[in-house]
C-alpha positions in Angstrom: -22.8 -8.1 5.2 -21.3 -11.4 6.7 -20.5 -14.6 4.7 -23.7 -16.1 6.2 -25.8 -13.0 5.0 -24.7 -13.3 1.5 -25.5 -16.9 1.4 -29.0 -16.1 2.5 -29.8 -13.9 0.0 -28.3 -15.8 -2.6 -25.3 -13.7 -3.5 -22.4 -16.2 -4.7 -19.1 -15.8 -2.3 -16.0 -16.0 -4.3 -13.7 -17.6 -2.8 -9.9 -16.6 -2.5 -8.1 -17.7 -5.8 -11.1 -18.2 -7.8 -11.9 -15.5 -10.8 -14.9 -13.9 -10.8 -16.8 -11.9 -12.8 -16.8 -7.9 -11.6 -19.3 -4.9 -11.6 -18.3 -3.4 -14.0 -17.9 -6.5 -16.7 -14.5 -7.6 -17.0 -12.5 -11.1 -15.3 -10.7 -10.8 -12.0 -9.1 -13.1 -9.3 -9.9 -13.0 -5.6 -7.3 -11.6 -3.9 -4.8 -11.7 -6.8 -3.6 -15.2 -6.4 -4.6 -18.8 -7.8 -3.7 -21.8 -5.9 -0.4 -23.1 -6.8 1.1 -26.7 -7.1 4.2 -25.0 -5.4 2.9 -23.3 -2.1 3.9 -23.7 0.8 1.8 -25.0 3.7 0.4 -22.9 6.1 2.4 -22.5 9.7 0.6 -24.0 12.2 0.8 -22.8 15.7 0.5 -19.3 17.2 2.5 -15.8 15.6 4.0 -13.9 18.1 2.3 -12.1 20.7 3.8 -8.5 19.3 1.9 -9.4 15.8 -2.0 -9.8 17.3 -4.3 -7.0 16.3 -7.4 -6.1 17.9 -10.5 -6.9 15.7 -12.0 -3.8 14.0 -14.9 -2.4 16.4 -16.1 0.7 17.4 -17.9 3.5 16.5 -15.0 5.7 14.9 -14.4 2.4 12.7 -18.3 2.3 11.6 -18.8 5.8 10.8 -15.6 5.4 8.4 -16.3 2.5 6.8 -19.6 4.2 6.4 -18.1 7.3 4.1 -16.4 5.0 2.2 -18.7 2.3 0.9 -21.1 5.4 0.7 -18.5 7.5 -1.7 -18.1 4.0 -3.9 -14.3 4.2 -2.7 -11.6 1.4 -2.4 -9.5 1.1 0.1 -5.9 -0.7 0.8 -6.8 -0.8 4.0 -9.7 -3.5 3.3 -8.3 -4.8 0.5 -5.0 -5.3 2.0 -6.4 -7.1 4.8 -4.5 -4.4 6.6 -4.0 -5.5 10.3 -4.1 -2.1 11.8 -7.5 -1.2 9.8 -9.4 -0.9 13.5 -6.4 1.1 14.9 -7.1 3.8 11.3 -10.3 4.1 11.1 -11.3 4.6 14.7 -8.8 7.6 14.5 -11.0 8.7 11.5 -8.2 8.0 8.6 -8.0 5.9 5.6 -5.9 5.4 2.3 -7.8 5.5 0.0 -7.2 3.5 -3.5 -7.9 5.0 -6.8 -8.8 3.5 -10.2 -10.6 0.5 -8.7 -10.0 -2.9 -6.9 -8.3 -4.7 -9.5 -4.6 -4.8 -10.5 -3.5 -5.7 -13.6 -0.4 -7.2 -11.8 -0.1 -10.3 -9.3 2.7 -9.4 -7.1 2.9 -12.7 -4.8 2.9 -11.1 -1.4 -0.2 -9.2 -2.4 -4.1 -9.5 -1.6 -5.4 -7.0 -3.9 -7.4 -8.9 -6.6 -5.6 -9.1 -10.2 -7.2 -8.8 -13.9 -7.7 -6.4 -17.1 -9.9 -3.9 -15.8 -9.8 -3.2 -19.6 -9.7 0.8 -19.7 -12.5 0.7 -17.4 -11.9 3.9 -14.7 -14.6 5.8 -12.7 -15.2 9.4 -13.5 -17.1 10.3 -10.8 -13.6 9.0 -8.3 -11.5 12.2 -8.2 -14.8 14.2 -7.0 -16.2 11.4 -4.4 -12.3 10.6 -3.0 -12.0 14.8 -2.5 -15.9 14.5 -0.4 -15.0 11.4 1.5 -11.6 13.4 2.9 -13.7 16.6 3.7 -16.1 14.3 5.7 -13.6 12.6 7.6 -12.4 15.8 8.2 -8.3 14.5 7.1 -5.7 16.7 8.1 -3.3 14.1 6.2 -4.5 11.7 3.6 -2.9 9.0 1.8 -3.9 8.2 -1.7 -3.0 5.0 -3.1 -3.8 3.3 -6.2 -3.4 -0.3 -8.2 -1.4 -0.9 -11.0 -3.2 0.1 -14.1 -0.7 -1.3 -17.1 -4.5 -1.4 -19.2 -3.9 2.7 -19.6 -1.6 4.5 -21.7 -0.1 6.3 -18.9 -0.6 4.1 -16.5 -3.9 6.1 -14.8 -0.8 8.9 -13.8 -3.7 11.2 -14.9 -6.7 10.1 -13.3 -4.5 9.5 -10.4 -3.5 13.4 -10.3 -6.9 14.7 -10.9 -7.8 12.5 -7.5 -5.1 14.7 -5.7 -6.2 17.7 -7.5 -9.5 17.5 -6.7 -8.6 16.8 -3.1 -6.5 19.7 -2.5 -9.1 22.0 -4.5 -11.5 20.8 -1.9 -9.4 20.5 1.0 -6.4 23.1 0.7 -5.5 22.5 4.5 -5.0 18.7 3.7 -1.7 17.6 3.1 -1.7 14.3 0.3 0.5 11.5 0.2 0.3 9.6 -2.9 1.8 5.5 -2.4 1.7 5.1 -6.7 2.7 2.4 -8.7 5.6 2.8 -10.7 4.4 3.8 -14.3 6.9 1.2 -16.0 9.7 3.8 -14.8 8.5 6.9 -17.4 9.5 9.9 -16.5 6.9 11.9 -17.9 4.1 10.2 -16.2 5.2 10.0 -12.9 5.8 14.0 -13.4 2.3 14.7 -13.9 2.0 12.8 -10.0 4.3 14.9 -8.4 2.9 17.9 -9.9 -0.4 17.4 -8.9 0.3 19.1 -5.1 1.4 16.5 -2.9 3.4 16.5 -0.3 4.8 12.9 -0.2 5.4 11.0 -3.0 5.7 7.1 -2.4 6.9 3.9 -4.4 7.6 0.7 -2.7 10.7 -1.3 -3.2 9.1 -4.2 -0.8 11.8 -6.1 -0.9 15.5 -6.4 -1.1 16.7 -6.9 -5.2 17.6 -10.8 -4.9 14.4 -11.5 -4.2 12.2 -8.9 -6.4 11.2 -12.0 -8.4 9.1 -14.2 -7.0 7.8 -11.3 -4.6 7.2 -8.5 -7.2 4.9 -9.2 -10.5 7.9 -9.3 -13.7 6.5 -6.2 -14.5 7.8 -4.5 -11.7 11.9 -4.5 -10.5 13.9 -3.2 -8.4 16.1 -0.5 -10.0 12.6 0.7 -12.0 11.3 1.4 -8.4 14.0 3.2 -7.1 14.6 5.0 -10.4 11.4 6.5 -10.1 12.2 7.5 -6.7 15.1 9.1 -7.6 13.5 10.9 -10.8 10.7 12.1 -8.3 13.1 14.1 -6.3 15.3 15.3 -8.6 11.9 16.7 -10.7 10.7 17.8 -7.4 13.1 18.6 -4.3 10.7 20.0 -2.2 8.6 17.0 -2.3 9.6 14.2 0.2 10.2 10.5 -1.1 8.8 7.9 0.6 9.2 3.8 0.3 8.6 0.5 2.7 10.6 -2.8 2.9 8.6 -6.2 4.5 10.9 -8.3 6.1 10.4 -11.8 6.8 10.7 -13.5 2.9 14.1 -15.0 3.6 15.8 -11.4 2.9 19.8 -11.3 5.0 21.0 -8.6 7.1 23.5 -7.5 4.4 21.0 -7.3 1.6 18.6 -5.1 3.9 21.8 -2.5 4.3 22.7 -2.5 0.5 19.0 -1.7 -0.3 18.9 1.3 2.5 22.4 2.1 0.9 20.5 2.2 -2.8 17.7 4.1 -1.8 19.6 6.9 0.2 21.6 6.9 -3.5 18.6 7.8 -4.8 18.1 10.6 -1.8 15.0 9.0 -0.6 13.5 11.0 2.7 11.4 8.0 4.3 11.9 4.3 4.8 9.3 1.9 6.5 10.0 -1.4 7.8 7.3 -3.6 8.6 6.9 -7.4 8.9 5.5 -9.7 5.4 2.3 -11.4 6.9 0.7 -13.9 4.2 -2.3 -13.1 3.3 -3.5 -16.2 1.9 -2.4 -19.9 2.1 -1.8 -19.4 -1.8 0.6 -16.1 -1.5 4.4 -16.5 -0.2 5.0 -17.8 3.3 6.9 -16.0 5.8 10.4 -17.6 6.1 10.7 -15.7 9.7 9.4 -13.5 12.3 11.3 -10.3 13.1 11.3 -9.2 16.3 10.5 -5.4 18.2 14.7 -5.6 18.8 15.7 -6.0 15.5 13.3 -3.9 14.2 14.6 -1.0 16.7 18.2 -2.6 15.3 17.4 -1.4 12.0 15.7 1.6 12.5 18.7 2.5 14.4 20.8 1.9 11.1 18.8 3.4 9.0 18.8 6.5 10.9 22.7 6.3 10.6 22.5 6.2 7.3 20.5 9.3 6.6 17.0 8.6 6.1 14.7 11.8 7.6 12.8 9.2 9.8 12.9 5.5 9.4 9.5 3.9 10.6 10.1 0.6 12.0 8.0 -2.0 13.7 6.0 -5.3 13.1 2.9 -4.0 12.6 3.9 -0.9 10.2 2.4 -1.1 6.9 3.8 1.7 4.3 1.4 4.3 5.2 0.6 3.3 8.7 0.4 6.9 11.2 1.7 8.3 7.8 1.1 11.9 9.8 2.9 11.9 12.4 6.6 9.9 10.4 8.1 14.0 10.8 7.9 13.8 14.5 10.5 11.5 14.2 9.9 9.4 17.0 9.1 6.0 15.1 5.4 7.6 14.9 5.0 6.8 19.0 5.5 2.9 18.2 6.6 1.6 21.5 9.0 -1.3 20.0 
């Protein structure tokens, strides 16, 4: 339903920064963010020609988008405003996002909508996430989730009964699970990488000087790659996974000190993709990196030990999250 639509029929359109009320009862704010004294004005002018994507069209892209709103499912991919969401879902894939829309945190770089979902969580999720992969027919799946600091255990339950559920119903689907960080306790991010995944995934996002603004002050650096390192050590068989945007004002040196700290912490995977800013009240990009240094720091990464280092403009954290063992930069032409 377009803008226009909703209008029509009288259903109020939130607009982004503005808190609203939600479905199921409780406060949130559109797209995470209120507008601050302190942003920065948007940058006028055209990106680069290597950052435009295609508009979402096409069948493949429908018939997804249809399983999803039909299964009552969230997805980063819309709520994201993930550029490569045609490019997905005409391939027939989608990460899916458990325990709701709304994140108790407001990490500044991030679109998702922020509030106290107050305990609420949807039964019915682990079942209808486990039929919407069987329709797509998903050899590979990527389950992500918000950040649910409302639960006792930060929804590390709920969230393994999703990939339960998924691989009782799909036991030739391989699951990556892109969680939050469980405040860094051990024991709950245990009950994740128990659940039968393949991947398991936290994201650093950025390098440690400049965790705060970019991260919610519940989040940090060393908790992040903590749990990382706690996941493989509980579980070597399992392969870590974590992404890095670039283009917040982070150096050179800081982005080899962070590979450096996560290879410490014997993590498999690294993604490198560049920040775009969602909304004129989220962080503005400082710079835009180009296909060379990209390539530049793939290169480096590789050096360094990383399984496969996924590098690009366009890559988002679980972006061809299939095809990162063929180790050929998933077939990005950079």
């Amino acid at each position: 339903m377009s803008k226009d639509d909703k209008s029509f029929r009288g259903i109020p359109i939130v607009q982004s920064g503005q808190k609203y009320q939600t479905d199921a009862g409780f406060s949130a704010v559109k797209n995470g963010q209120k507008k601050r004294r302190d942003s920065a004005p948007p940058v006028h002018g055209d990106k680069p020609k290597w950052l435009r994507a295609k508009m979402p069209s096409g069948s493949g892209y429908s018939g997804t988008r249809k399983i999803v709103h039909e299964h009552r499912l969230s997805t980063v991919c819309e709520e994201s405003m993930c550029p490569n969401i045609g490019e997905c879902w005409n391939a027939g894939t989608a990460t899916i996002m458990v325990m709701g829309s709304v994140c108790t945190r407001a990490c500044r770089f991030c679109a998702v909508d922020t509030g106290n979902p107050k305990g609420w969580l949807d039964a019915e999720e682990p079942l209808n996430s486990a039929k919407a992969v069987r329709l797509m027919g998903l050899e590979y799946v990527v389950i992500t989730s918000v950040d649910r600091d409302d639960l006792d255990d930060g929804g590390a339950s709920h969230y393994a009964a999703c990939v339960r559920e998924i691989k009782k119903l799909n036991p030739g689907t391989a699951v990556e699970a892109l969680t939050p960080d469980f405040n860094g306790v051990h024991e709950h991010v245990e009950m994740v990488v128990d659940s039968g995944l393949e991947v398991f995934a936290q994201n650093v996002e950025t390098v440690k000087r400049l965790t705060h603004p970019v991260r919610d002050p519940r989040a940090s650096y060393e908790q992040t790659i903590e749990v990382l390192r706690h996941a493989k050590a509980h579980r070597p068989d399992v392969l870590t996974k974590t992404s890095l945007m670039l283009g917040l004002g982070e150096q050179d040196n800081e982005i080899m000190q962070t590979m450096d700290d996560l290879r410490a912490a014997s993590v498999d995977i690294l993604t490198l993709g560049q920040y775009l800013r969602p909304t004129p009240n989220h962080l503005a990009v400082e710079r835009y990196v180009t296909p060379a240094e990209f390539e530049a720091y793939r290169a480096e990464g590789l050096e360094k030990g990383f399984v496969e280092v996924v590098a690009g403009p366009m890559v988002r954290s679980s972006y061809r999250a299939e095809q990162v063992l063929q180790k050929n930069n998933v077939g990005i032409a950079i």
